[in-house]
MARPALUM-400759 format. One record per residue (C-alpha): x, y, z. Coordinates in steps of 0.1 Angstrom, whole numbers. Example, Ala and Ser with C-alpha at 12.3 -4.5 7.8 and 13.67 -1.06 7.14 Angstrom:
BEGIN
r c1=123; c2=-45; c3=78 $
r c1=137; c2=-11; c3=71 $
***
This chain:
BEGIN
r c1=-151; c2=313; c3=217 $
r c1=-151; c2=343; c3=187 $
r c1=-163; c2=324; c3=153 $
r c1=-133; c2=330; c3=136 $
r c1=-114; c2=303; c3=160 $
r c1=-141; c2=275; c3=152 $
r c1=-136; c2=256; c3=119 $
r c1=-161; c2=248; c3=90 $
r c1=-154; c2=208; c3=100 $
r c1=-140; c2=196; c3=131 $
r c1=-155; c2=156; c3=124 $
r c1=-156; c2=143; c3=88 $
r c1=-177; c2=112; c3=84 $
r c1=-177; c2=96; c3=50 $
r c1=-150; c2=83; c3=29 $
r c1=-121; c2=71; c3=54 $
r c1=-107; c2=105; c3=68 $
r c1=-87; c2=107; c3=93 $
r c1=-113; c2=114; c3=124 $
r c1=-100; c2=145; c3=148 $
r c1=-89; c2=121; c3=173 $
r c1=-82; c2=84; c3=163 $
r c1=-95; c2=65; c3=194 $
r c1=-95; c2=29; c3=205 $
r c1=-70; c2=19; c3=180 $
r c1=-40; c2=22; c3=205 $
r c1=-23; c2=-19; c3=195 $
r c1=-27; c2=-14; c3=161 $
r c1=-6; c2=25; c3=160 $
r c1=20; c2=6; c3=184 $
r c1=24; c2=-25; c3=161 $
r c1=23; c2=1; c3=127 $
r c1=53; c2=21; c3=148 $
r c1=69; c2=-11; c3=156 $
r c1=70; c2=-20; c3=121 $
r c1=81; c2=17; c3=106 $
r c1=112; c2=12; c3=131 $
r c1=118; c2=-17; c3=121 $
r c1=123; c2=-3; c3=81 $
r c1=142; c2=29; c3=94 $
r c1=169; c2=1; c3=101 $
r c1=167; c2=-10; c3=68 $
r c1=153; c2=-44; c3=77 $
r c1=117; c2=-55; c3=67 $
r c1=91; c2=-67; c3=96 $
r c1=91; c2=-100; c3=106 $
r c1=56; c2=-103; c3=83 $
r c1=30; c2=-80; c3=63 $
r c1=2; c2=-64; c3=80 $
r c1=-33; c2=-73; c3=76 $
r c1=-68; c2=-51; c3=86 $
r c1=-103; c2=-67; c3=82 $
r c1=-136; c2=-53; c3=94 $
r c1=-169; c2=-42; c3=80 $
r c1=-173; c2=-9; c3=65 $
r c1=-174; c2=23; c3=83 $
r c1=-153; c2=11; c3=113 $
r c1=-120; c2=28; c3=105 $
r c1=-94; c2=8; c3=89 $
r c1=-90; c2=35; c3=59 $
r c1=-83; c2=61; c3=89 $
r c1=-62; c2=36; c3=103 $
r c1=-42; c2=35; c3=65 $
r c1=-42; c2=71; c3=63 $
r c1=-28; c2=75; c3=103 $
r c1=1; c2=53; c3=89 $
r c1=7; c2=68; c3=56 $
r c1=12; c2=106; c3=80 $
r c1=33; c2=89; c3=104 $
r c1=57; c2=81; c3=78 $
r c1=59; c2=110; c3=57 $
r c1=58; c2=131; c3=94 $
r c1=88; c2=106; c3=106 $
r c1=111; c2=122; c3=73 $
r c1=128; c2=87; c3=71 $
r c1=131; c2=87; c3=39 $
r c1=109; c2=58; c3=36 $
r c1=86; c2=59; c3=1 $
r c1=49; c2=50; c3=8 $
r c1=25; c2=39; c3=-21 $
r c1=-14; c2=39; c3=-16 $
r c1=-34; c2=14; c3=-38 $
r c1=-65; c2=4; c3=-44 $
r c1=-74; c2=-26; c3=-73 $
r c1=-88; c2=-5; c3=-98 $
r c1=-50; c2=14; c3=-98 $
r c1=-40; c2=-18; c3=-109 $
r c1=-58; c2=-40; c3=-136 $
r c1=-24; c2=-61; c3=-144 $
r c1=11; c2=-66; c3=-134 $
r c1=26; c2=-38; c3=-155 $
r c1=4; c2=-14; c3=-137 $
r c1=9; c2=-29; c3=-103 $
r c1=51; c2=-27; c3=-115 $
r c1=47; c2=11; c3=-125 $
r c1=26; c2=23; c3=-97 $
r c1=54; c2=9; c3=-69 $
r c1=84; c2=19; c3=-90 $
r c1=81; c2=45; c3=-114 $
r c1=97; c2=42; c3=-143 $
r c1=108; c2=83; c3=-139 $
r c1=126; c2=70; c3=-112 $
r c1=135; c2=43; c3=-110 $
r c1=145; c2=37; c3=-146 $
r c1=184; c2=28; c3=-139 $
r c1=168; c2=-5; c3=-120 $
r c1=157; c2=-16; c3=-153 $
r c1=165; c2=-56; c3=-152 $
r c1=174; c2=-72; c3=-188 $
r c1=145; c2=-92; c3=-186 $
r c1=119; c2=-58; c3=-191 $
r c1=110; c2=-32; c3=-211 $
r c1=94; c2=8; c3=-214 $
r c1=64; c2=16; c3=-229 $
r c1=55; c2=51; c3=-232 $
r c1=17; c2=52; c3=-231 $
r c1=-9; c2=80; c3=-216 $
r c1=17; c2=104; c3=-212 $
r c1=39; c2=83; c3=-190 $
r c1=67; c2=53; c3=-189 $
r c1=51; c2=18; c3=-181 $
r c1=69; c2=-9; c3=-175 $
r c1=62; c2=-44; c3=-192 $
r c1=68; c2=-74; c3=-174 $
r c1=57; c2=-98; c3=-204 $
r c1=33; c2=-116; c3=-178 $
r c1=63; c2=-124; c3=-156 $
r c1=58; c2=-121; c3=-119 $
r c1=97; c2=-128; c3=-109 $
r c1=102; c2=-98; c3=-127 $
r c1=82; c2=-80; c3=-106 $
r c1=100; c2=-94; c3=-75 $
r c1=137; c2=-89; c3=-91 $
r c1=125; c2=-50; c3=-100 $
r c1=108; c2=-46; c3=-67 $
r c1=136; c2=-58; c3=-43 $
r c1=165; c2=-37; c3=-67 $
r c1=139; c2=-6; c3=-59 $
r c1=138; c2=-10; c3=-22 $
r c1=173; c2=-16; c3=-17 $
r c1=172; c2=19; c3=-28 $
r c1=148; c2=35; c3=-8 $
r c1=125; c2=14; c3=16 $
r c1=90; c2=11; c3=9 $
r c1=58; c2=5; c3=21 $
r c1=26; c2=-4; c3=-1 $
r c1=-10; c2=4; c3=18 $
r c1=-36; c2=-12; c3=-4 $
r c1=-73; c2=-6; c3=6 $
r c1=-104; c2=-22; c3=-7 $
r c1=-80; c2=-58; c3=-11 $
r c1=-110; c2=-81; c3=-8 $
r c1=-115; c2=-68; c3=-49 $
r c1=-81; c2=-75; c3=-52 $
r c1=-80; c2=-96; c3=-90 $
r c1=-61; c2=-131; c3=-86 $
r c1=-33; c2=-127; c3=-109 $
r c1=-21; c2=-92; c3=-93 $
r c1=-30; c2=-107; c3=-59 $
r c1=-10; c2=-138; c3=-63 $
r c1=17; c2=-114; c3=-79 $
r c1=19; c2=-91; c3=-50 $
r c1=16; c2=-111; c3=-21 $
r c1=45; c2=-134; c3=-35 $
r c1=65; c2=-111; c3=-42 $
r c1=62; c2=-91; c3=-11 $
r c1=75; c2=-126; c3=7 $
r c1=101; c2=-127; c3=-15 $
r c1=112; c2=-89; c3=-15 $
r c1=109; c2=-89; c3=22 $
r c1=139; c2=-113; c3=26 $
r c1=164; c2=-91; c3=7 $
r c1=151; c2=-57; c3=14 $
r c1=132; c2=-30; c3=37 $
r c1=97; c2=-36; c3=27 $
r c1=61; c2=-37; c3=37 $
r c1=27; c2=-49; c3=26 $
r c1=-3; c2=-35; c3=47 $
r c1=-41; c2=-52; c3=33 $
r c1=-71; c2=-34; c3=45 $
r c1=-105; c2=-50; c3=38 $
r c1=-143; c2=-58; c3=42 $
r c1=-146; c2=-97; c3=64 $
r c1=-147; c2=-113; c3=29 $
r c1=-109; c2=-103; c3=25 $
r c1=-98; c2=-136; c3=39 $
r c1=-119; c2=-160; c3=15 $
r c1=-101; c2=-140; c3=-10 $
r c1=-63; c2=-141; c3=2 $
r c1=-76; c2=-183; c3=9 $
r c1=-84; c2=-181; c3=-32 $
r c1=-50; c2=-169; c3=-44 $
r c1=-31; c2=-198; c3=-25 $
r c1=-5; c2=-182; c3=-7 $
r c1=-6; c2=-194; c3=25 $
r c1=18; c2=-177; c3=44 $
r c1=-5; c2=-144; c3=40 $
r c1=-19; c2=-164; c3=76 $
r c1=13; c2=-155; c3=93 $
r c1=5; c2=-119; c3=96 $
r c1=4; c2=-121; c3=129 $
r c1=-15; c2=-106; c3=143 $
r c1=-44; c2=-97; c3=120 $
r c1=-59; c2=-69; c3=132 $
r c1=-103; c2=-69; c3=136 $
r c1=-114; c2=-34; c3=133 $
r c1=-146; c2=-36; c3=147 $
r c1=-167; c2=-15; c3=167 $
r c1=-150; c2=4; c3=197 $
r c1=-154; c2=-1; c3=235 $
r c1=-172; c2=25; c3=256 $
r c1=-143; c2=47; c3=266 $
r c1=-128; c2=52; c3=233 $
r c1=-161; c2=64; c3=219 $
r c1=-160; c2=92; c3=249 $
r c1=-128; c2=98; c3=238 $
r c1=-132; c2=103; c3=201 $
r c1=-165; c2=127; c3=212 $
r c1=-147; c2=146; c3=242 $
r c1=-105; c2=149; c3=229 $
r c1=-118; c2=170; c3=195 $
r c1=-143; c2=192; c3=220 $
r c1=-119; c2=200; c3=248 $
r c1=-92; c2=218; c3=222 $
r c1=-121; c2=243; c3=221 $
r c1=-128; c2=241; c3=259 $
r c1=-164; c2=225; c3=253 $
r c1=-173; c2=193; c3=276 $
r c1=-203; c2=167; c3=279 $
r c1=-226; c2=164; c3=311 $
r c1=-217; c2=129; c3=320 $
r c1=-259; c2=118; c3=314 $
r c1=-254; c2=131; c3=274 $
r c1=-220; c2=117; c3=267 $
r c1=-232; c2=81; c3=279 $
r c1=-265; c2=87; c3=257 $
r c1=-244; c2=97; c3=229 $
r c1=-223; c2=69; c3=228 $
r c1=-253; c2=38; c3=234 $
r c1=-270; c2=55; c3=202 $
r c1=-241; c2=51; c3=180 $
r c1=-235; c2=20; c3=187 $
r c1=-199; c2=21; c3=191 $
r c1=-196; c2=23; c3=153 $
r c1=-169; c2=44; c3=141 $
r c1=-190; c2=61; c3=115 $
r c1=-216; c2=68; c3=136 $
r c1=-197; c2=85; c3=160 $
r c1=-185; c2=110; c3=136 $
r c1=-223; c2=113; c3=123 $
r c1=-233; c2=123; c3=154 $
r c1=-198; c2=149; c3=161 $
r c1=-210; c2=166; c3=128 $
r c1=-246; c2=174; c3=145 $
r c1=-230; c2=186; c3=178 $
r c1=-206; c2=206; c3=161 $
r c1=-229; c2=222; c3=137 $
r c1=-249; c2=233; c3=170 $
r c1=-222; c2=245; c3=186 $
r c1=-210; c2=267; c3=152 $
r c1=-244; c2=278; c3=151 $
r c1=-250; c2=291; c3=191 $
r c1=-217; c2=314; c3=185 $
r c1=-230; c2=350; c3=190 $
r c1=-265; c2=340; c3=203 $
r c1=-250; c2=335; c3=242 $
r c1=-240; c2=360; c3=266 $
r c1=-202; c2=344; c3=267 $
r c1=-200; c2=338; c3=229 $
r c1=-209; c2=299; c3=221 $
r c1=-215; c2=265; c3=241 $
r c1=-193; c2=252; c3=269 $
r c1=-212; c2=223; c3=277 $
r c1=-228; c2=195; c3=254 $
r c1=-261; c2=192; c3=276 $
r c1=-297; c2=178; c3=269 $
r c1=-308; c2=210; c3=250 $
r c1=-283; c2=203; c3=223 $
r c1=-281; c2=166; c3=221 $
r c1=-321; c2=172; c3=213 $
r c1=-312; c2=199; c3=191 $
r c1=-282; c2=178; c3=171 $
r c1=-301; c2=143; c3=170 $
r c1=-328; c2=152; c3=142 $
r c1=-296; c2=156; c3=123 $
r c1=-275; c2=126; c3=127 $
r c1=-312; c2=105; c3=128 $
r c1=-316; c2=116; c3=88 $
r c1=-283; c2=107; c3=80 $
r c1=-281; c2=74; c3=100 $
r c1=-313; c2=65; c3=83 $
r c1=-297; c2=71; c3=49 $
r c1=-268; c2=52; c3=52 $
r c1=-296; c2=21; c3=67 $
r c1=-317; c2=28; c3=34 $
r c1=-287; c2=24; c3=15 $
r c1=-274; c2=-9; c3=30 $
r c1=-313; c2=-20; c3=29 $
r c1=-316; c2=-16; c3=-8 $
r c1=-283; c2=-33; c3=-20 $
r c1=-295; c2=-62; c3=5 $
r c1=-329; c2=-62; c3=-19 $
r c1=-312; c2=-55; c3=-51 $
r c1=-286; c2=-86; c3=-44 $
r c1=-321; c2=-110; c3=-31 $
r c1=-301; c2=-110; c3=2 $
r c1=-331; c2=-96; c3=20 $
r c1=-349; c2=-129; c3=30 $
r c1=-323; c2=-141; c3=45 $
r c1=-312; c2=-111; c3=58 $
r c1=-344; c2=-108; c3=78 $
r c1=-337; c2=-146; c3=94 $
r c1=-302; c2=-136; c3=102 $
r c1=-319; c2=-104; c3=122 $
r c1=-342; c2=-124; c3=138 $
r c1=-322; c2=-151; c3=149 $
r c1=-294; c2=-124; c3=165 $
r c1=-327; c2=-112; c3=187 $
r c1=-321; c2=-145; c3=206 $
r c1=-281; c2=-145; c3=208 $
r c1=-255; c2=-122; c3=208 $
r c1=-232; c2=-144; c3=183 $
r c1=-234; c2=-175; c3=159 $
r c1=-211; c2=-206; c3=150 $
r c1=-205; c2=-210; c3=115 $
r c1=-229; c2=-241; c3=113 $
r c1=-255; c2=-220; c3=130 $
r c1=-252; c2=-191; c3=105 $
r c1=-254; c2=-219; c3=74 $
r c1=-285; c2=-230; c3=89 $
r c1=-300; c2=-198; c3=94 $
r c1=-296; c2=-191; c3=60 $
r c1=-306; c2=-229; c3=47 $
r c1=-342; c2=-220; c3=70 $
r c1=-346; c2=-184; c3=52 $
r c1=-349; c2=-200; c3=18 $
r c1=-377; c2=-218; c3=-1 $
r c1=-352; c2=-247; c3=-16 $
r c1=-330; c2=-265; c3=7 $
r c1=-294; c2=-248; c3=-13 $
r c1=-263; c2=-264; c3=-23 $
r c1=-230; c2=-259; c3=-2 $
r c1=-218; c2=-235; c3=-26 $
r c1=-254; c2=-213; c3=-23 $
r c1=-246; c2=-210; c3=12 $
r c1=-212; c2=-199; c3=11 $
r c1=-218; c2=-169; c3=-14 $
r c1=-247; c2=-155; c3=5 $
r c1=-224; c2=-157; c3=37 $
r c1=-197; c2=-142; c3=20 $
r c1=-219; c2=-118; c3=10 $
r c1=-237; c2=-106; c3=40 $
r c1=-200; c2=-102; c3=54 $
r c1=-192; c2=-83; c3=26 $
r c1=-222; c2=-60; c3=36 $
r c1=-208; c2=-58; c3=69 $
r c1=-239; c2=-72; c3=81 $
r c1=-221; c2=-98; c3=99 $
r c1=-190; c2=-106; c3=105 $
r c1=-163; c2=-127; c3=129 $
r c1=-131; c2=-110; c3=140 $
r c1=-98; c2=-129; c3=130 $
r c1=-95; c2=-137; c3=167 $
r c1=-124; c2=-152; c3=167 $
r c1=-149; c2=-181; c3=149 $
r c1=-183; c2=-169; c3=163 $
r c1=-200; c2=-139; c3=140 $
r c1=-215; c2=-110; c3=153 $
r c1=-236; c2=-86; c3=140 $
r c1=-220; c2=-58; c3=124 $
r c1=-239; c2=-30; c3=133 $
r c1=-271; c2=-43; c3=159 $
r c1=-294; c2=-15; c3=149 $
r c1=-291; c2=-25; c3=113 $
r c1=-309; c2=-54; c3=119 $
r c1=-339; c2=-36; c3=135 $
r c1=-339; c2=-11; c3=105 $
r c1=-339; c2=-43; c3=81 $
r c1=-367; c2=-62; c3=102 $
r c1=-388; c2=-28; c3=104 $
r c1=-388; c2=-17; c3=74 $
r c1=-394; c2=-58; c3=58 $
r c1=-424; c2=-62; c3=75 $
r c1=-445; c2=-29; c3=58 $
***
C-alpha cells in the first residue's frame, strides 16, 4: 500500500458530503431513480418528495447522491439546489429556478426585468400564479428538479408559493420538488396550508441506520484499499457510534488517519487489518470530536432554557425506549416550575425535535431519542 495511492480524506464528516459509500439508504436511491425515469419521459412523478430526520443522519448526502445521479444520467434534466436564505421572496425564488439569462424568451406579459447586483431578476409584483405560469413555460423546456435543504426555515409566503406551484406545474410539465428537513419540517409545511404536501407518499425518515449498513459504510470504503475489520472491532465500532450517520464518519476519519499514518512504519507498507491496537489508537480521536459536537448541542439546549426539560426527557427515555405524544407533553409539563399553556408545550417540543433530540419518523407517532448517548452527555454533565 505505497503512500502515494492513499488519499488525504477517504470519510468527510461535517457539512452533508457525500460519505465514500452511501449505506442503508437503498428505498430511498430506488424511489429517487424511479422518479428521475419518470422525468426522462417527460412526465412529472405521481407527487414531490419529502426527507425529514434530525441532523447529522444524511439526508443532505442523500440530496447531493440525487443531484450526481442526474447530472451523471446526461438527461438533460436541469437540477436547482436551494436553501431559504437563496430565497427571501418570490422574485428571488422566480430567478434562482429560471434564470432570466436563459430563460428570458418565457417572459409572460404579466412580468418584468430588473437588472440589479449584476444580474436580471425577475419581478413577479407579489403574484404567485406568475410564478406557476413562468415555471411550467420553463420546464416544458427543459425538465427540472428543485432540491431544497434546510425547508423547516422555509418563510411562509415563498413556501406557500412553491409548494403550490409545484402542484400546479407538475400537471402540465416534467417537474420535481424534493424537501429535506430537521422533524420540525412538518409543523411547518402543516403552517402554510397546503395539504396535499401529505401525499408525498412515502415520506422518507432518515434516521439512524441498522447494524449492517453501518458495517458497510466502515468496510465498502476500506476494502478499495484491501484493509478489513476483525469481526470483534467492527461490531465495537459500530455499538459506539450509535448507528448515527455522523458518527460513523467521525469514527472512519480516526481509522483512516491511523492507517495514513502506519504507511512506511510496517514491514509490508501500511495496515491490512483494522484490529484492537488501532481501534485503541483511533478512539481518543473520534472521543474529542464526538464530545464537541455533544458540547455544542448541550450549550444551545442551555442558551434556548431547554435544558430542564431536556434533563426530564433523558431521564424518562432511561425507563422506555419510545414516548406517545401525550407522554412527551407531560414529561415536559413535570420538568417545569409552572404548569404551561398548550402553546408552551408545543414550542419546546417542536424545539427539542428541532435539536434532533427527539424525534418520531413519519411512519410512525411514538418519538425516540435522536441520538441515545446524547442524553447521557446531557444528564452527566447537568448534574456537576
Amino acid at each position: 500500500m505505497p503512500p502515494d495511492t492513499l488519499q488525504p480524506e477517504l470519510f468527510r464528516p461535517g457539512w452533508g458530503m457525500l460519505p465514500p459509500y452511501l449505506a442503508g439508504r437503498d428505498i430511498q436511491q430506488h424511489e429517487l431513480k424511479q422518479a428521475l425515469a419518470c422525468l426522462q419521459t417527460g412526465v412529472s412523478p405521481a407527487s414531490g418528495k419529502v426527507l425529514i430526520g434530525p441532523r447529522g443522519n444524511g439526508k443532505t448526502a442523500l440530496l447531493r447522491w440525487f443531484k450526481q445521479e442526474i447530472e451523471r444520467t446526461g438527461s438533460g434534466i436541469d437540477v436547482v439546489w436551494l436553501t431559504p436564505d437563496k430565497i427571501p421572496d418570490l422574485d428571488a425564488l422566480a430567478t434562482e429556478l429560471a434564470p432570466p439569462e436563459r430563460f428570458q424568451s418565457l417572459l409572460p406579459d404579466t412580468l418584468s426585468l430588473s437588472l440589479g447586483v449584476g444580474k436580471l431578476g425577475w419581478e413577479l409584483g407579489g403574484r404567485p400564479a406568475s410564478l406557476s405560469r413562468l415555471l411550467t413555460q420553463r420546464c416544458r423546456k427543459t425538465p427540472l428538479v428543485v432540491l431544497l435543504d434546510e425547508a423547516q426555515n422555509l418563510g411562509t409566503g415563498e413556501g406557500q408559493a412553491l409548494l403550490n406551484s409545484a402542484q400546479e406545474i407538475s400537471a402540465e410539465a416534467p417537474f420535481l420538488l424534493m424537501l429535506a428537513g430537521t422533524p420540525n419540517l412538518s409543523d411547518k409545511l402543516n403552517s402554510l396550508n397546503t395539504t396535499f404536501w401529505e401525499r408525498c407518499q412515502p415520506i422518507a425518515g432518515i434516521g439512524r441506520l441498522d447494524a449492517d449498513a453501518c458495517a458497510a459504510a466502515l468496510e465498502r470504503p476500506l476494502a478499495e484499499y484491501g484493509i478489513s475489520f476483525t469481526s470483534e472491532v467492527l461490531d465495537e465500532v459500530v455499538v459506539e457510534s450509535q448507528r448515527y450517520p455522523y458518527f460513523l464518519q467521525l469514527w472512519g476519519k480516526a481509522i483512516w488517519e491511523q492507517v495514513r499514518n502506519s504507511v512506511g512504519r510496517t514491514r509490508k507498507g501500511g495496515v491490512e487489518r483494522i484490529d484492537a491496537a488501532l481501534f485503541a489508537a483511533a478512539k481518543p480521536e473520534f472521543e474529542r470530536n464526538k464530545n464537541g459536537f455533544y458540547a455544542i448541542r448541550y450549550r444551545q439546549l442551555e442558551q434556548t432554557e431547554l435544558l430542564p426539560v431536556a434533563r426530564e426527557v433523558a431521564l424518562t427515555f432511561r425507563e422506555r425506549q419510545s414516548l406517545s405524544d401525550s407522554e412527551f407533553r407531560q414529561t415536559i409539563t413535570g420538568a417545569l416550575p409552572e404548569k404551561p399553556s398548550a402553546e408552551m408545550i408545543k414550542t419546546i417540543s417542536s424545539a427539542l425535535q428541532g435539536h434532533g433530540y427527539v424525534w418520531a419518523p413519519p411512519d410512525d407517532v411514538m418519538l425516540e431519542p435522536g441520538i441515545p448517548s446524547l442524553m447521557d452527555y446531557v444528564l452527566a454533565k447537568s448534574a456537576l
